[in-house]
N, C-alpha and C positions, 0 to 999 in steps of 0.2 A: 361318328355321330357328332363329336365337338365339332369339327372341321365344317361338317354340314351347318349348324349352326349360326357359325361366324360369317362362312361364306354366303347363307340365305341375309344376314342383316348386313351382308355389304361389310366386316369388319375382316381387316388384316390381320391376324394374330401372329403373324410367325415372328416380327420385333419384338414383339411383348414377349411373348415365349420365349426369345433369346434372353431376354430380361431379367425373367424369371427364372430362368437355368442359372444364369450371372449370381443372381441374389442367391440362389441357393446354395449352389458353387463354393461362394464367400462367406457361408455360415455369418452373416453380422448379426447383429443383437435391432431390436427395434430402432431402439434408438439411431445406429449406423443407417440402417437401411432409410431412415426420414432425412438423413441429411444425402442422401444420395437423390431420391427420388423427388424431396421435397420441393424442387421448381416444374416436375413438370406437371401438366394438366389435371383437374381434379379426374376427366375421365377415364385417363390414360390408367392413374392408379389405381382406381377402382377394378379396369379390365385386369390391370396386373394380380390381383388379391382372387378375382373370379380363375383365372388362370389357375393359379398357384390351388384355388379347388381345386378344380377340374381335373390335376393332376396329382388329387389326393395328399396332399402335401399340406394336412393341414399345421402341420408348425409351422413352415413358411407361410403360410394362406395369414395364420396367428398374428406374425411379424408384422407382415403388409397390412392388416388390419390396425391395428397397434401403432403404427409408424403411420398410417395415413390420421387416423387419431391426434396425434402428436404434432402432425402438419394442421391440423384444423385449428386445434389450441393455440397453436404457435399463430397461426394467421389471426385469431377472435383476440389477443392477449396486445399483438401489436398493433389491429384495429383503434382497440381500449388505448394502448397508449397512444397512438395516433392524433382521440379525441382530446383527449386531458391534455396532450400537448400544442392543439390547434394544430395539429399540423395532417389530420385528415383528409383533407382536399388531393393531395398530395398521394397519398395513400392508396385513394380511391383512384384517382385519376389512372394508373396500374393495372386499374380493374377493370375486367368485360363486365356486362351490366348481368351478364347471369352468374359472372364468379359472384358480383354481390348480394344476387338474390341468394348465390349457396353460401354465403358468410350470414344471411338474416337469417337461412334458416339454422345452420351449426349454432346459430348466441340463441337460438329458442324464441326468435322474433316475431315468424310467420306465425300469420292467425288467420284460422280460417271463418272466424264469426257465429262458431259454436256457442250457445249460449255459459255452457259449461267451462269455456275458456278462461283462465285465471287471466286478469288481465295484466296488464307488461307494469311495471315499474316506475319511476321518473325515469332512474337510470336506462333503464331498456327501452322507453317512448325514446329520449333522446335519440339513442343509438338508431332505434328503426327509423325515425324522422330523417338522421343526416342520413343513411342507408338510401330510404326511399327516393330522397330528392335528388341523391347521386345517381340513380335511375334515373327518375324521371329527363333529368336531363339527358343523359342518353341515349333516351329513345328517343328522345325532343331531337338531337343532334342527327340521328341515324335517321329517323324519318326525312328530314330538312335536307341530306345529304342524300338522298334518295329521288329525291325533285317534289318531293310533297308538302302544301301547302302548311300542314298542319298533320300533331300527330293523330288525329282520328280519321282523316282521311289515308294515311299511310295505313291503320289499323283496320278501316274497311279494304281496301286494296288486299291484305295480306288475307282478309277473314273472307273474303269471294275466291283468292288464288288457292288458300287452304280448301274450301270447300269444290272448287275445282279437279283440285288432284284427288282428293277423296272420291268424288263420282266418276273421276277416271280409274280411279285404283279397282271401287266396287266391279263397275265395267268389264276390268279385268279380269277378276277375280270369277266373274261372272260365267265367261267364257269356256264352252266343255275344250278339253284338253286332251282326252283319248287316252290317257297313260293309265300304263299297268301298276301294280303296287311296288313294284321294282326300278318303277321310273321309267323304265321300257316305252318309245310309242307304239302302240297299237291300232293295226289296220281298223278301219271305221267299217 
């Protein structure tokens, strides 16, 4: 059933599973396990911790939880020092434009315009201001690098090719299929 899973969204699991035997294997303590894992991708670790469920193993699952923790902290902590030191640009520059949307949301930045939302701070305007405009330029770059004049013509571009695949996806979806509940095809 896991396998089915991973294989229907298209995901490799059997590195990560290696990974994850590895971690376990070495009995580390959180903390070990952040310094080990701690550069790779925010997705990767996340799949490692689902894993490490999956396989009932929740003290390991514990760890990986705890130690990706520890990696967020560690990344929101040298952000902060980043800004106070001017040396932010730098920082950022590091970063894909959605690791920074995942650093707005880890500092508790993202707002969704709920009326009921406490609103951010100096300090945290700040933060989300240089956050934001580090986007912004990157999607200003990636569009322009793309051959588009401008980023909202690259953003209509992407919002008719997304809504494309979608009508092709329903399309598909659409389609009778003959299969038995076994997966079997069945004569018509």
């Amino acid at each position: 059933m896991k396998k089915d899973i991973y294989n229907t969204l298209g995901l490799t699991n059997e590195p990560i599973n290696q990974m994850v035997d590895i971690l376990d294997k070495m009995d580390l303590t959180s903390e070990e396990i952040a310094e080990r894992i701690g550069d790779m991708r925010e997705v990767i670790r996340a799949q490692m911790h689902v894993v490490a469920l999956g396989s009932d193993n929740q003290e390991l699952a514990d760890k990986i939880a705890a130690a990706n923790n520890l990696i967020k902290q560690k990344r929101i902590d040298s952000f902060k020092q980043s800004v106070a030191d001017g040396t932010y640009p730098d920082f950022l520059a590091n970063m894909s434009w959605t690791e920074k949307s995942s650093l707005s949301v880890d500092m508790g930045l993202f707002r969704q315009g709920f009326l009921n939302e406490k609103p951010l701070t100096k300090e945290e305007q700040q933060y989300y201001d240089i956050i934001e405009n580090s986007i912004d330029k990157d999607i200003e770059k990636e569009a322009l690098s793309a051959g588009f004049d401008s980023v909202e013509a690259w953003q209509e571009h992407n919002a008719r090719e997304s809504r494309n695949r979608k009508s092709s996806f329903q399309l598909h979806l659409a389609k009778p299929r003959h299969m038995s509940l076994n997966g079997k095809r069945c004569k018509k």
